[in-house]
N, CA and C atoms of all chains as a GROMACS GRO file, in nm:
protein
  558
    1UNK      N    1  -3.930  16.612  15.918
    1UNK     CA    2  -3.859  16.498  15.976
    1UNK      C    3  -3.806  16.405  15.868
    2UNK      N    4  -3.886  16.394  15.771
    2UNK     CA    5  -3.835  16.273  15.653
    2UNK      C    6  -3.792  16.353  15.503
    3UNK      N    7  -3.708  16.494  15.566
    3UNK     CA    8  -3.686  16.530  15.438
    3UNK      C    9  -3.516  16.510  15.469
    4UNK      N   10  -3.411  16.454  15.339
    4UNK     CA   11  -3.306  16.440  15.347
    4UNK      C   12  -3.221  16.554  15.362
    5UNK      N   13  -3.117  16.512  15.502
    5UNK     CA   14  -3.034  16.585  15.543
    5UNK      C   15  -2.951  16.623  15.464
    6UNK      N   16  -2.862  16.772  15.433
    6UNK     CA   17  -2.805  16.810  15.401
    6UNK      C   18  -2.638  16.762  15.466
    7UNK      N   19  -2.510  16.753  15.403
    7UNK     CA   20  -2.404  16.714  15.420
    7UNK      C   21  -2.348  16.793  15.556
    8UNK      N   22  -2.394  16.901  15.567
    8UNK     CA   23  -2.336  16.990  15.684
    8UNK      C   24  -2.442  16.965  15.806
    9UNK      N   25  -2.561  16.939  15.796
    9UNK     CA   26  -2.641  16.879  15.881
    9UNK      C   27  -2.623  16.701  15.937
   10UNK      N   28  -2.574  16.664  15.826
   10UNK     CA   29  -2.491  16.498  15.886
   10UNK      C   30  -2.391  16.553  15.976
   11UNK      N   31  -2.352  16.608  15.929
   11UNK     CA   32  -2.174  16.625  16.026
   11UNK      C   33  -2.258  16.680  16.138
   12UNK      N   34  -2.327  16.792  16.153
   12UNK     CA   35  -2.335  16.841  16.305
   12UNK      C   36  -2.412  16.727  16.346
   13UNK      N   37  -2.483  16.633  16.335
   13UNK     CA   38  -2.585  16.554  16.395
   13UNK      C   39  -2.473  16.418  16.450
   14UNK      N   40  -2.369  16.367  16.342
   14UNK     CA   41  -2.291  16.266  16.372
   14UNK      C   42  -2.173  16.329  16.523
   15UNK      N   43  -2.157  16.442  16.494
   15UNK     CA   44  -2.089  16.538  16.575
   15UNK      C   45  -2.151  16.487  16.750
   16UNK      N   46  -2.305  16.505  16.713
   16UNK     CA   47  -2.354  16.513  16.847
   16UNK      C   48  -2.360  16.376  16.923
   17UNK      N   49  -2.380  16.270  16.823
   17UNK     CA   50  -2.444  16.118  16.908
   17UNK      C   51  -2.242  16.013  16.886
   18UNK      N   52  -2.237  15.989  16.998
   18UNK     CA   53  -2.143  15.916  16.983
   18UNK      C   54  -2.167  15.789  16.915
   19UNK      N   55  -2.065  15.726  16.857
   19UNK     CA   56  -2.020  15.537  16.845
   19UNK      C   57  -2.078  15.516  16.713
   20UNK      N   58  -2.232  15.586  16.642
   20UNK     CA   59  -2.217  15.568  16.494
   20UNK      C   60  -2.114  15.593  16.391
   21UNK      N   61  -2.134  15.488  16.324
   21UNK     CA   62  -2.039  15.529  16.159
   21UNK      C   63  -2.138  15.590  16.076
   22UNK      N   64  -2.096  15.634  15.990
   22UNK     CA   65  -2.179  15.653  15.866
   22UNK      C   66  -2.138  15.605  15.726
   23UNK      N   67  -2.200  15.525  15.644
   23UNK     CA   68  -2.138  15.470  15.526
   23UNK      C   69  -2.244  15.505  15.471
   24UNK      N   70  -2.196  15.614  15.357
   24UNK     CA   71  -2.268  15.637  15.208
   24UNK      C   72  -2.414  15.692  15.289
   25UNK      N   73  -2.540  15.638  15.293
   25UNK     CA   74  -2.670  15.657  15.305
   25UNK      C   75  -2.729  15.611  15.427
   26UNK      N   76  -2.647  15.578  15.542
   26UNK     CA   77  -2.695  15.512  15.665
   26UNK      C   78  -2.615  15.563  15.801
   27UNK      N   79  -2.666  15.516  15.890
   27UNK     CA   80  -2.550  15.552  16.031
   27UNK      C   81  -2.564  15.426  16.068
   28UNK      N   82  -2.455  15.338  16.097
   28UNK     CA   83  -2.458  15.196  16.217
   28UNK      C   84  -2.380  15.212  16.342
   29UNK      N   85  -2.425  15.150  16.426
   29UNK     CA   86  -2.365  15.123  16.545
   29UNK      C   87  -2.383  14.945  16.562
   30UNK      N   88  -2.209  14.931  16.612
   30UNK     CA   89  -2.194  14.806  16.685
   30UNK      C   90  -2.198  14.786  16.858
   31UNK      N   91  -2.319  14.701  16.906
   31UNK     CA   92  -2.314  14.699  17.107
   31UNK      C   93  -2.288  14.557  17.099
   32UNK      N   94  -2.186  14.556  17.201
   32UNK     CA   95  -2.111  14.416  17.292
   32UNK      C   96  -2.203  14.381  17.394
   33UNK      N   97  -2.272  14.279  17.396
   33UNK     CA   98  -2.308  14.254  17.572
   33UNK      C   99  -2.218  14.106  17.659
   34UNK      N  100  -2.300  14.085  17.735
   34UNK     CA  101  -2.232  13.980  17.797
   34UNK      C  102  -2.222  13.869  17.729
   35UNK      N  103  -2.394  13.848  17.702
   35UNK     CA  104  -2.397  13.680  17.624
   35UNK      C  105  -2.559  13.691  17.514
   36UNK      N  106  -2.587  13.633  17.486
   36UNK     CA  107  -2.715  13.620  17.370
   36UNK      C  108  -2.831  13.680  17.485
   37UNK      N  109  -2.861  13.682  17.597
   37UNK     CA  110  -2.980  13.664  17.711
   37UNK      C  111  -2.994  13.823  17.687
   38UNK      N  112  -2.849  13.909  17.682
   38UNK     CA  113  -2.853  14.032  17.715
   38UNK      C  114  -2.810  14.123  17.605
   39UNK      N  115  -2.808  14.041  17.506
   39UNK     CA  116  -2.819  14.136  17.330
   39UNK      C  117  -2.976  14.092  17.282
   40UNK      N  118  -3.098  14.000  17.285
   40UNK     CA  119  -3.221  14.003  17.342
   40UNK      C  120  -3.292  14.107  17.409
   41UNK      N  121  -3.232  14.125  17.521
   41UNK     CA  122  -3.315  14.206  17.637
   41UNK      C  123  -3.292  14.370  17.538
   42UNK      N  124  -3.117  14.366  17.484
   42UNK     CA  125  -3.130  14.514  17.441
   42UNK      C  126  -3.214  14.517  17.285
   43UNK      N  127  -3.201  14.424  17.194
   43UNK     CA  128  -3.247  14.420  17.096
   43UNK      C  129  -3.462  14.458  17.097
   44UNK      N  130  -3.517  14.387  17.209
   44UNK     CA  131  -3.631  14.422  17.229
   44UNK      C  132  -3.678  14.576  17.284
   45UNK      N  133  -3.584  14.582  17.396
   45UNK     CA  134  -3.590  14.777  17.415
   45UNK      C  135  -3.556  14.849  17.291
   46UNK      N  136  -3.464  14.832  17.151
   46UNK     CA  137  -3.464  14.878  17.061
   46UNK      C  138  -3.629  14.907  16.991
   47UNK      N  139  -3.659  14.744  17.000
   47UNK     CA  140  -3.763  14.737  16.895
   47UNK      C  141  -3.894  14.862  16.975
   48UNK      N  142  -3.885  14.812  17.121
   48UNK     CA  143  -4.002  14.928  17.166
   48UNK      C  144  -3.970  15.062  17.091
   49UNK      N  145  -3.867  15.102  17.099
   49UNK     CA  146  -3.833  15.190  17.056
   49UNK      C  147  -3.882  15.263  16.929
   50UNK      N  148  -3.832  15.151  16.853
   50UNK     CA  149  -3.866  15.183  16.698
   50UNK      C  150  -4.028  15.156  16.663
   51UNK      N  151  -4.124  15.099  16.759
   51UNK     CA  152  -4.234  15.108  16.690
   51UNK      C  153  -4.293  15.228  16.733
   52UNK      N  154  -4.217  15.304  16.842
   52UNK     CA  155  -4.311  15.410  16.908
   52UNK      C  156  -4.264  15.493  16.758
   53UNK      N  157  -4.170  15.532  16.735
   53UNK     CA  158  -4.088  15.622  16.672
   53UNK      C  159  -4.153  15.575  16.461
   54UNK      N  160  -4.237  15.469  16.518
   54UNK     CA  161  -4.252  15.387  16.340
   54UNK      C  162  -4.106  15.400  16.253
   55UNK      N  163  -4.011  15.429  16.285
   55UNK     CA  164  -3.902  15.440  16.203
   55UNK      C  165  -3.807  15.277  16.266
   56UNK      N  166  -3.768  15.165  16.211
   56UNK     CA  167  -3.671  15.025  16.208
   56UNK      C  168  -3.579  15.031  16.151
   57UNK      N  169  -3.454  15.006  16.253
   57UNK     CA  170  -3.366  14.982  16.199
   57UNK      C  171  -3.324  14.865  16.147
   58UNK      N  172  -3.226  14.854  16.056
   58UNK     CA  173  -3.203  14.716  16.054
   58UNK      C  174  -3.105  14.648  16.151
   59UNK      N  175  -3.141  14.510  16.215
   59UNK     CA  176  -3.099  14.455  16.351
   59UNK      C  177  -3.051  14.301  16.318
   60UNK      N  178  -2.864  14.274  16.321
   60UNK     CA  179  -2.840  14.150  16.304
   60UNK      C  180  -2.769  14.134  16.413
   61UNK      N  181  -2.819  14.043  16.508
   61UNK     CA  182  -2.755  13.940  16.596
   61UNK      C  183  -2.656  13.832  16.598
   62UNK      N  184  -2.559  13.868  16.628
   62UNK     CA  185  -2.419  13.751  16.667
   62UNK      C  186  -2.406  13.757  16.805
   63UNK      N  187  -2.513  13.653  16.881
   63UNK     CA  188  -2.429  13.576  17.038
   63UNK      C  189  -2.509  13.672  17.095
   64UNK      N  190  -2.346  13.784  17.113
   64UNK     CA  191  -2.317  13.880  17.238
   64UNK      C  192  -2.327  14.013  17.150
   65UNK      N  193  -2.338  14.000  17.032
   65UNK     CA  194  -2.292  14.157  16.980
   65UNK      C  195  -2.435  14.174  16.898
   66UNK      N  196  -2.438  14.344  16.886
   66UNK     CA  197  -2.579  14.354  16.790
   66UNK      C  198  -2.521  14.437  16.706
   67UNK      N  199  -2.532  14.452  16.554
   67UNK     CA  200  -2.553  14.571  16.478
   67UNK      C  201  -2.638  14.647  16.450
   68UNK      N  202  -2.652  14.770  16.427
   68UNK     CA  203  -2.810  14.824  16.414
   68UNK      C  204  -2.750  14.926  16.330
   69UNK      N  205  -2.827  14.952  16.229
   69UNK     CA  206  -2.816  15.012  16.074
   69UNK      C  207  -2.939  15.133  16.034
   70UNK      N  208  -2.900  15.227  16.036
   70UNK     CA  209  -3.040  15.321  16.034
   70UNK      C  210  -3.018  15.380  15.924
   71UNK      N  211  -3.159  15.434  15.828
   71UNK     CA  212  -3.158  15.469  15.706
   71UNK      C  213  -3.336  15.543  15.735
   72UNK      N  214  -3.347  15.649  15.625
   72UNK     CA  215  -3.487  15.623  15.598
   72UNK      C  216  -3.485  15.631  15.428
   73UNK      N  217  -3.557  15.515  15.440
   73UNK     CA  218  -3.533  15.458  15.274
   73UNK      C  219  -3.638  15.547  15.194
   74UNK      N  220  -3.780  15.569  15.272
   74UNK     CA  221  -3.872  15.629  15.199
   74UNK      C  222  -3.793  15.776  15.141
   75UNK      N  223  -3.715  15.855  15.208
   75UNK     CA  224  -3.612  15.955  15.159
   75UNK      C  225  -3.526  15.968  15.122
   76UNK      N  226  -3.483  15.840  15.081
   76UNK     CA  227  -3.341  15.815  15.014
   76UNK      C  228  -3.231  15.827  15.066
   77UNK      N  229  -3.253  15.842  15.214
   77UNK     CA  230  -3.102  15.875  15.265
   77UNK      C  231  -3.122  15.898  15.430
   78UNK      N  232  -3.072  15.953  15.439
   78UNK     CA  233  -3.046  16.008  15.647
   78UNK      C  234  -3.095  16.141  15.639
   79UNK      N  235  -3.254  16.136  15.774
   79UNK     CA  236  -3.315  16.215  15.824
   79UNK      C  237  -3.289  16.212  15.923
   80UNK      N  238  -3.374  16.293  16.023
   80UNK     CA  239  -3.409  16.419  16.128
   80UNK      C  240  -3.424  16.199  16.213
   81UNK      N  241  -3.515  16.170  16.183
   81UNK     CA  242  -3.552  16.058  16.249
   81UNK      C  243  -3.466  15.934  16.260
   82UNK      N  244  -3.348  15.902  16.193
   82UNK     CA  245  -3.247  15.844  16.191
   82UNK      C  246  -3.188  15.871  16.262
   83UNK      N  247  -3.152  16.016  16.307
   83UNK     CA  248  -3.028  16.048  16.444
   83UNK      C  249  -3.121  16.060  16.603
   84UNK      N  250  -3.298  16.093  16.531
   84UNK     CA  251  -3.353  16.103  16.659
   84UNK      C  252  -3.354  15.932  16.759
   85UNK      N  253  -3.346  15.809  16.687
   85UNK     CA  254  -3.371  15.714  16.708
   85UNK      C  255  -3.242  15.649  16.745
   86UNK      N  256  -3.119  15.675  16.717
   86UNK     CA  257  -3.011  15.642  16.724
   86UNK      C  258  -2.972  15.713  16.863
   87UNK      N  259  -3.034  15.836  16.888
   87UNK     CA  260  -3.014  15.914  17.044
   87UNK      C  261  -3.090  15.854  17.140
   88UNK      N  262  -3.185  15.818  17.105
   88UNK     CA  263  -3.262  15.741  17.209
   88UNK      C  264  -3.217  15.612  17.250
   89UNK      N  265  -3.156  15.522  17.141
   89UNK     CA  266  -3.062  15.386  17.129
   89UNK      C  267  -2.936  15.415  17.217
   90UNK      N  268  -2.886  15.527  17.234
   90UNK     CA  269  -2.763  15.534  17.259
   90UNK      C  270  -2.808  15.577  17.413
   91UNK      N  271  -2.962  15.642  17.464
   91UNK     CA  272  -2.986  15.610  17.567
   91UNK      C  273  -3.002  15.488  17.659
   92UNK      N  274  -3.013  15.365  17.572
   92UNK     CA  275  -3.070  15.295  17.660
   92UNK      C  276  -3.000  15.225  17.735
   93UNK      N  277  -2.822  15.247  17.664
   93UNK     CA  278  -2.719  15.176  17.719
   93UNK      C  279  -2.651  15.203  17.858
   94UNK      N  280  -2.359  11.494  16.940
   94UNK     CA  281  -2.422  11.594  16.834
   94UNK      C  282  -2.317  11.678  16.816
   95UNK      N  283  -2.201  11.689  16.840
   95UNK     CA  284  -2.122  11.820  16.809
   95UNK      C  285  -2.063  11.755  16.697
   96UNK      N  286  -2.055  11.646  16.653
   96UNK     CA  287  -1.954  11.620  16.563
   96UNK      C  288  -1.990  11.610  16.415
   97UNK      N  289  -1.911  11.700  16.343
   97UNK     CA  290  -1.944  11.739  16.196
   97UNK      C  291  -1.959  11.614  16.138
   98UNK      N  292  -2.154  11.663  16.012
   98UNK     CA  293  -2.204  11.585  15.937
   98UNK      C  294  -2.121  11.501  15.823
   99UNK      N  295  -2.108  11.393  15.823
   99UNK     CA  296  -2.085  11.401  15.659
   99UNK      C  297  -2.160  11.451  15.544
  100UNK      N  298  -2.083  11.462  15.439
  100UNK     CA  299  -2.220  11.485  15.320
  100UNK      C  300  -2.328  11.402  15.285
  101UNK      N  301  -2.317  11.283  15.322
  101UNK     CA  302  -2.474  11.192  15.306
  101UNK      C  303  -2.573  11.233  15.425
  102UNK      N  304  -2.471  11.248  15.556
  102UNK     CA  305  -2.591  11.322  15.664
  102UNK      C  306  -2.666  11.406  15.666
  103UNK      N  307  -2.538  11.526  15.609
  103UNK     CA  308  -2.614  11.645  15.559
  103UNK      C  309  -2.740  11.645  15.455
  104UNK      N  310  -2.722  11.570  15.348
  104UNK     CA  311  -2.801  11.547  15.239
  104UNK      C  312  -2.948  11.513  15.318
  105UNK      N  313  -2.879  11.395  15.370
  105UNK     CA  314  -3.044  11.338  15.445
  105UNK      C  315  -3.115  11.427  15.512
  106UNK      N  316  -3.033  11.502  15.618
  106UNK     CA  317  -3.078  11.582  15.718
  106UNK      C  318  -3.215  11.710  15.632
  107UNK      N  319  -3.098  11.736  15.486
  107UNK     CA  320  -3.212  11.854  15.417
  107UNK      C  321  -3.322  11.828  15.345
  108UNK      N  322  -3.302  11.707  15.354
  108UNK     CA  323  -3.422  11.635  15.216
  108UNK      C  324  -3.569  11.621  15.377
  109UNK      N  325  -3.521  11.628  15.479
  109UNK     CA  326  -3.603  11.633  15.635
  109UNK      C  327  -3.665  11.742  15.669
  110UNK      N  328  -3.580  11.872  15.620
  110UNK     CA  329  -3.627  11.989  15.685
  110UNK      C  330  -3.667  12.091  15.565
  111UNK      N  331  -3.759  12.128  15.565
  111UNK     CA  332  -3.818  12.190  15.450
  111UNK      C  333  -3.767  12.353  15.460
  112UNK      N  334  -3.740  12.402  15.313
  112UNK     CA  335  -3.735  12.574  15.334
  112UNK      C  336  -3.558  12.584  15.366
  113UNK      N  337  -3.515  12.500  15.420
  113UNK     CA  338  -3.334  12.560  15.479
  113UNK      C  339  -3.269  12.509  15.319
  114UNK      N  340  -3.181  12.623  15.322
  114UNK     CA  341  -3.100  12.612  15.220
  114UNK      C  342  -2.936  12.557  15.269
  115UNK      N  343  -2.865  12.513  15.194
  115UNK     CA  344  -2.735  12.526  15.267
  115UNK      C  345  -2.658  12.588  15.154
  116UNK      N  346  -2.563  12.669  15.254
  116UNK     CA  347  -2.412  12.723  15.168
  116UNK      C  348  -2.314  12.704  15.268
  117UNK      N  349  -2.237  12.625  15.197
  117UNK     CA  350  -2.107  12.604  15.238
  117UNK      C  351  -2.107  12.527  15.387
  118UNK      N  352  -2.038  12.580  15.489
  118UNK     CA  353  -2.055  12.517  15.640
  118UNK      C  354  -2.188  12.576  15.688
  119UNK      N  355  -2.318  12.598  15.660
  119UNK     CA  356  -2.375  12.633  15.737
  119UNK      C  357  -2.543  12.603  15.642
  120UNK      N  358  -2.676  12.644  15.690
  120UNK     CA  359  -2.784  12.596  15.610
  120UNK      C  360  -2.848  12.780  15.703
  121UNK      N  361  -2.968  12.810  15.628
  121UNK     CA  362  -3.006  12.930  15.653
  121UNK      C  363  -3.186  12.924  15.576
  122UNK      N  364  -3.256  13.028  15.642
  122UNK     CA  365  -3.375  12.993  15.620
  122UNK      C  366  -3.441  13.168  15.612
  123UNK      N  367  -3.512  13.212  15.509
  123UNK     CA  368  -3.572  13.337  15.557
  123UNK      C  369  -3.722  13.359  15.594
  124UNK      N  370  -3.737  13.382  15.623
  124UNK     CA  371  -3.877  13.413  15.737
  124UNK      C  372  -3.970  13.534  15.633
  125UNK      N  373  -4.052  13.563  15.645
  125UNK     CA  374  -4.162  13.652  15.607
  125UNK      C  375  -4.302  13.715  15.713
  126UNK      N  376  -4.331  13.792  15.750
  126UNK     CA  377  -4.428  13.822  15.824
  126UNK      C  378  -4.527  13.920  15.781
  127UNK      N  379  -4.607  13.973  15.879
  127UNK     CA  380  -4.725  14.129  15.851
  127UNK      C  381  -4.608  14.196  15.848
  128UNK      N  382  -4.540  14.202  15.963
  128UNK     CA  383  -4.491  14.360  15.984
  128UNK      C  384  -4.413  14.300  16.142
  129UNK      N  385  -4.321  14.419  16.145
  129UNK     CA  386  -4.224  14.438  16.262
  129UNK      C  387  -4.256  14.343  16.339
  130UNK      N  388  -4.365  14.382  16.399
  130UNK     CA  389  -4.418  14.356  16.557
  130UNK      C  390  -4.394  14.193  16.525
  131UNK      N  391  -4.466  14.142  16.459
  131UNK     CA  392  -4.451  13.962  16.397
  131UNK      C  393  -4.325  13.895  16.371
  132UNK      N  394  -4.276  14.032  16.350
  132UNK     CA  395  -4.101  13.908  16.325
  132UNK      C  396  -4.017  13.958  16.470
  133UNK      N  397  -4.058  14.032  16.494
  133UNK     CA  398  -3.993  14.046  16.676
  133UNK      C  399  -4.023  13.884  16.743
  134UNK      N  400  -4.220  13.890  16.753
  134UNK     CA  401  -4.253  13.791  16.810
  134UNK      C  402  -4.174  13.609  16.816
  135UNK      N  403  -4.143  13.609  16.656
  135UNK     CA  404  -4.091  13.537  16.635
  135UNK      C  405  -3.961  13.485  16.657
  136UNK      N  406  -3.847  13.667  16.646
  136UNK     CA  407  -3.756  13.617  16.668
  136UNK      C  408  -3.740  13.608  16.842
  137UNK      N  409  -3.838  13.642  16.909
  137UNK     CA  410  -3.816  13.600  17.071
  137UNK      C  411  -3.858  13.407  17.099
  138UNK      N  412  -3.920  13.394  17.018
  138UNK     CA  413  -3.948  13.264  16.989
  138UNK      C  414  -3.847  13.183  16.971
  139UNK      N  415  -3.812  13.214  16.863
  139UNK     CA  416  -3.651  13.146  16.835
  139UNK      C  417  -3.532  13.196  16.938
  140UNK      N  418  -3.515  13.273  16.975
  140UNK     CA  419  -3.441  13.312  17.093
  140UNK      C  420  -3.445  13.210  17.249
  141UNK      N  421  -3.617  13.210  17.233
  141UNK     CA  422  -3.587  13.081  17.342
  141UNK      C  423  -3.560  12.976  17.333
  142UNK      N  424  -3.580  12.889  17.176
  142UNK     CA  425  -3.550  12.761  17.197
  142UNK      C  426  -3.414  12.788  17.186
  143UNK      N  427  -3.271  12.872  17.118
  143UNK     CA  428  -3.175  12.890  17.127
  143UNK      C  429  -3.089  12.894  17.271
  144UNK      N  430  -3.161  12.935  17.347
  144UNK     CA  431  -3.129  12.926  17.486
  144UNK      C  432  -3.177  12.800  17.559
  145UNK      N  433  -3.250  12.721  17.522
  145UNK     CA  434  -3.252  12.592  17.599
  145UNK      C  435  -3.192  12.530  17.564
  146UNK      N  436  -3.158  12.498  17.383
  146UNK     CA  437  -3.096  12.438  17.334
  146UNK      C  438  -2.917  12.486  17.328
  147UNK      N  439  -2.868  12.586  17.364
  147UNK     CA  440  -2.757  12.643  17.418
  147UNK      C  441  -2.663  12.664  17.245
  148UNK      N  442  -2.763  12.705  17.161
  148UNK     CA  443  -2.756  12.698  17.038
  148UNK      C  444  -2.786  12.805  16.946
  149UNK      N  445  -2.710  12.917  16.903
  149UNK     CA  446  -2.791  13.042  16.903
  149UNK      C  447  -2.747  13.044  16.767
  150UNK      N  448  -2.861  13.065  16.648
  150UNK     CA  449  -2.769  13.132  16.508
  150UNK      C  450  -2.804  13.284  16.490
  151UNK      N  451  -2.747  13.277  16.352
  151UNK     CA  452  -2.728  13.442  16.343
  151UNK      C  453  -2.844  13.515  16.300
  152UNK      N  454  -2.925  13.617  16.378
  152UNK     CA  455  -3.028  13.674  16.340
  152UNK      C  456  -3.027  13.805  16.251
  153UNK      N  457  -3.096  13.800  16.132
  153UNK     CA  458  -3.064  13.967  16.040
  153UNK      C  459  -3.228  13.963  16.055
  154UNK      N  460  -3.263  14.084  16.136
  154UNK     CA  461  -3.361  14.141  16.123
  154UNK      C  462  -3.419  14.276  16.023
  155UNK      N  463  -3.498  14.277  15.926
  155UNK     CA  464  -3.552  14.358  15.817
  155UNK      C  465  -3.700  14.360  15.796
  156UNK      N  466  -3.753  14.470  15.921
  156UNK     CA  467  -3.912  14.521  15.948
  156UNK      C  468  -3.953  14.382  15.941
  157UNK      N  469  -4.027  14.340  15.834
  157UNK     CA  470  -4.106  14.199  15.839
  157UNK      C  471  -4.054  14.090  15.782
  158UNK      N  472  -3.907  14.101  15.760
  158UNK     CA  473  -3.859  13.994  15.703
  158UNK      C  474  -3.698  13.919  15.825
  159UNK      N  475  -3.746  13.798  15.857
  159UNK     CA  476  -3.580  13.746  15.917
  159UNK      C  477  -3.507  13.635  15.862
  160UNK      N  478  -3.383  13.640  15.869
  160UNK     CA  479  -3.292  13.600  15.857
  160UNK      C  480  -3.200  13.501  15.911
  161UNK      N  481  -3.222  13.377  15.937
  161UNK     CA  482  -3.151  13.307  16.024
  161UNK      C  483  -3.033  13.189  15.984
  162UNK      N  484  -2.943  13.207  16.010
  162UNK     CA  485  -2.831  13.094  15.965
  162UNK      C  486  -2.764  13.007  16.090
  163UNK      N  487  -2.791  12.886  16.087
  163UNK     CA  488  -2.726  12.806  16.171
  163UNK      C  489  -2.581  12.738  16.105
  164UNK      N  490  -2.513  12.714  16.204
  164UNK     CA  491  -2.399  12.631  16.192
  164UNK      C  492  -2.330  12.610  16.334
  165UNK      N  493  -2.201  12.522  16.354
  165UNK     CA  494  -2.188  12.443  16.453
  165UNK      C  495  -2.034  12.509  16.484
  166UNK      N  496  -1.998  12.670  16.504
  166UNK     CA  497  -1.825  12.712  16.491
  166UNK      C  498  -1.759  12.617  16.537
  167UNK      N  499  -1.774  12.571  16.664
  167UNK     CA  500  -1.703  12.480  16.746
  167UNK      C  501  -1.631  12.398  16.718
  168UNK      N  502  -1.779  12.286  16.558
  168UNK     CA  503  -1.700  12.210  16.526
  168UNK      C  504  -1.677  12.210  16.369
  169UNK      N  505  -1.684  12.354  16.346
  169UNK     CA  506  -1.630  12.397  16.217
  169UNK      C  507  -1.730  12.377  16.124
  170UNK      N  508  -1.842  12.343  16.141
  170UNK     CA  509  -1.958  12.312  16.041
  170UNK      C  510  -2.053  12.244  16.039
  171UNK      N  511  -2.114  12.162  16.008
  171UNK     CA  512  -2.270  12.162  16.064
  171UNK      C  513  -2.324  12.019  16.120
  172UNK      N  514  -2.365  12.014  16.217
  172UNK     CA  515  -2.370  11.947  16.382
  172UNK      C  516  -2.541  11.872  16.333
  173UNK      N  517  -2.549  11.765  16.431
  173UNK     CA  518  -2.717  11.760  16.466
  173UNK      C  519  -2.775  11.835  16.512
  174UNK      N  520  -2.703  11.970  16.578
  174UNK     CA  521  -2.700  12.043  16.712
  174UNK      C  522  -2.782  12.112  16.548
  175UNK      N  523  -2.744  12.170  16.437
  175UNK     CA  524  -2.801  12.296  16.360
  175UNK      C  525  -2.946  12.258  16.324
  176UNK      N  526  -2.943  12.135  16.273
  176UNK     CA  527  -3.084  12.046  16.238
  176UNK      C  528  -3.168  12.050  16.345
  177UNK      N  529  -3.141  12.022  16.442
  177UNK     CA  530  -3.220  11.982  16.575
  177UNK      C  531  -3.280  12.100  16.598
  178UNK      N  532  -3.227  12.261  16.585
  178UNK     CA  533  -3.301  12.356  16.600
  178UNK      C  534  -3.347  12.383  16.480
  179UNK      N  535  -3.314  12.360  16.336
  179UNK     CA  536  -3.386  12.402  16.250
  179UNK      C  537  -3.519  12.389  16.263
  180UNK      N  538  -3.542  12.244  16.306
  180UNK     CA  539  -3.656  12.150  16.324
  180UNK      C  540  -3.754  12.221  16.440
  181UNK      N  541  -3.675  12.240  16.519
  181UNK     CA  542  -3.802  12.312  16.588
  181UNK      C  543  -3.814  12.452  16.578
  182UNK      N  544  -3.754  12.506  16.497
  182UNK     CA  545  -3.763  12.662  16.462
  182UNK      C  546  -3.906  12.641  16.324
  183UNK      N  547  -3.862  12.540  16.268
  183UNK     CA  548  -3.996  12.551  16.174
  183UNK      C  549  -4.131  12.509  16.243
  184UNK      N  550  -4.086  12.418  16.310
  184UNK     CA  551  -4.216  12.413  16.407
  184UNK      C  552  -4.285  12.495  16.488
  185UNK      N  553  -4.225  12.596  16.507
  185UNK     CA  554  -4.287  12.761  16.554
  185UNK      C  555  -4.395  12.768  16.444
  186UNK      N  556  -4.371  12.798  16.323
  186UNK     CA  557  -4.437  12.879  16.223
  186UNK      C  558  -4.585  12.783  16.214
   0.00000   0.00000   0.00000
C-alpha cells in the first residue's frame, strides 16, 4: 500500500477517480458547497474518513469551498492509499 | 465593527492579542496539537464561534498543525469583527 506508484499506475488510477489534479507528488481536489455550515459537515466526514484509513490529507477551508491535497509523504510520493482515500472522498459527495 | 482599522487601532488591537501575527490586510495565528483528532476538535470549535459570530477565516489544516487567517473582505481589511474573534479563538486554547 505505501510503496510508490509507478507513472503508468498514476495514469490508470487518475483514469479511474474523477475531479483530482495531480501536481508533481500529490492528487487535489476542489468541493463547492452551499455556505461554511456545509463545507464543515463535509470536511468532518473527510476527517472520519482519514482516521479510519490513518492516511490525512491536507484540508484548507474558504467559506463554501474545501481543498483537499493527498500525498503519502512517508513514500515520497502517491500510493495505493492516496487514490484509495480520494475514492472514498469522492464517495461521500 | 465593519469599518477598517487604522494603523494605531491595529497596533493597539495586536499589542492585546497574543500569538497573531499580521501581514498586510489580514493577522493569522498557527495552532499546534497531539495529533489529527485535536486539531479537528479544535477546528470545530472555531467553526462555531465563526458561525455565531457570522465571521469565518481561512482554515489550512496539516494532521496536528492549523492554520488560521482572519480579515474583514467586505471591508477590504481588518475590522473589530477579525480581533473580536481572534480573542475568543485564543480563548478556546
Amino acid at each position: 500500500m505505501t510503496t510508490p506508484l509507478s507513472e503508468s499506475e498514476i495514469a490508470h488510477h487518475l483514469s479511474r477517480i474523477s475531479s483530482w489534479e495531480r501536481s508533481n507528488g500529490e492528487i487535489s481536489r476542489r468541493f463547492e458547497f452551499a455556505d461554511f455550515a456545509a463545507s464543515m459537515r463535509f470536511v468532518n466526514a473527510v476527517a472520519n474518513l482519514a482516521e479510519k484509513a490513518n492516511h490525512h490529507p491536507d484540508i484548507d477551508i474558504r467559506w463554501n469551498k474545501v481543498f483537499l491535497r493527498l500525498s503519502t509523504h512517508s513514500a515520497g510520493g502517491l500510493t495505493d492509499l492516496d487514490f484509495a482515500l480520494a475514492e472514498q472522498i469522492n464517495a461521500l459527495g
